[in-house]
C-alpha positions as CSV (number, residue, x, y, z in Angstrom):
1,X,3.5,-7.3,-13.3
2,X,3.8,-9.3,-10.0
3,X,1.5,-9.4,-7.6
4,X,1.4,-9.5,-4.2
5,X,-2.1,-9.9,-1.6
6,X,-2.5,-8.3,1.2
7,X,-5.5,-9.3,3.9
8,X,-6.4,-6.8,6.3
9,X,-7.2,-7.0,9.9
10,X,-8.9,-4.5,10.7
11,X,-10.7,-1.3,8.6
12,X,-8.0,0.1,6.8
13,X,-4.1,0.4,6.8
14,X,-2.0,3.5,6.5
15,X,-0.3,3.9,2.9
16,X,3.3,4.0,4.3
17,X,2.7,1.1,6.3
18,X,1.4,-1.1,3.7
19,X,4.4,-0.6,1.7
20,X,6.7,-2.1,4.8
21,X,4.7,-4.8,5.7
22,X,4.8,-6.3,2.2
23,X,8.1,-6.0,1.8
24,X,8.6,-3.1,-0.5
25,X,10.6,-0.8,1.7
26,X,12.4,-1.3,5.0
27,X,10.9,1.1,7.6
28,X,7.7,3.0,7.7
29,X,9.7,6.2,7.1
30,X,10.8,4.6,3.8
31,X,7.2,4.1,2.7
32,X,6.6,7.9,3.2
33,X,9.8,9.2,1.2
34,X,8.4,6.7,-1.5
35,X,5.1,8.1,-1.4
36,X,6.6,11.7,-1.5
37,X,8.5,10.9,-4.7
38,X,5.0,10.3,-6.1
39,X,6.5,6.3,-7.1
40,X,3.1,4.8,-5.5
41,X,-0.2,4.7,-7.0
42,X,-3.8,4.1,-5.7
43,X,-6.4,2.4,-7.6
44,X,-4.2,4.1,-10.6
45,X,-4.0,7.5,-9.3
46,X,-0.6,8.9,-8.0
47,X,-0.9,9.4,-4.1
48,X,0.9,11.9,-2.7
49,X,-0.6,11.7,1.1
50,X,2.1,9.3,3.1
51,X,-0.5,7.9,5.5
52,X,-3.8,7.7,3.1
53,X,-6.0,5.0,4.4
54,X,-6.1,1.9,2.3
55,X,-9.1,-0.1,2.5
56,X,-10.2,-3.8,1.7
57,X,-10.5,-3.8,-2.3
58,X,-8.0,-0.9,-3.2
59,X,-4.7,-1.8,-5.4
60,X,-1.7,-0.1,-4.7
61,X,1.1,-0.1,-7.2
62,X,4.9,0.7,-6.9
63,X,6.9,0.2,-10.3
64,X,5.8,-2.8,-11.4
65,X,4.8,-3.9,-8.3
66,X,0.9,-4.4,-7.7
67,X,-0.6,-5.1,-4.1
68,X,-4.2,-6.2,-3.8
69,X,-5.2,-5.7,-0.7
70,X,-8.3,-8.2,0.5
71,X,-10.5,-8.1,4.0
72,X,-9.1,-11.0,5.9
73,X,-10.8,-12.9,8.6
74,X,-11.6,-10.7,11.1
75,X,-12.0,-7.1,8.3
């Protein structure tokens, strides 16, 4: 499974968000029809709310796509 790292700036990121900014879809809206489809998971779990708040420590996986997602300098 790859895996990709993700450092926050700030508390938390929005689920649909996250997805763009790592490269796994091209626009925010993108993220959310992903989501919808029920293809992304949280900590496991299949996540159906588009903008769910991701925080410092969760995994989010797509496929066979996992993200962890770390507290970066300033989180």
């Amino acid at each position: 499974m790859p895996k990709l790292s993700f450092e926050l700036d700030r508390e938390f990121i929005e689920l649909n968000q996250l997805l763009k900014l790592v490269g796994l879809c091209d626009s925010g809206g993108a993220g959310k029809a992903m989501v919808a489809r029920g293809d992304v998971r949280v900590d496991g779990q299949v996540e159906l709310r588009k903008t769910c708040k991701i925080r410092a420590g969760q995994r989010v996986s797509v496929d066979d796509v996992e993200i962890q997602v770390a507290s970066g300098p300033e989180g």
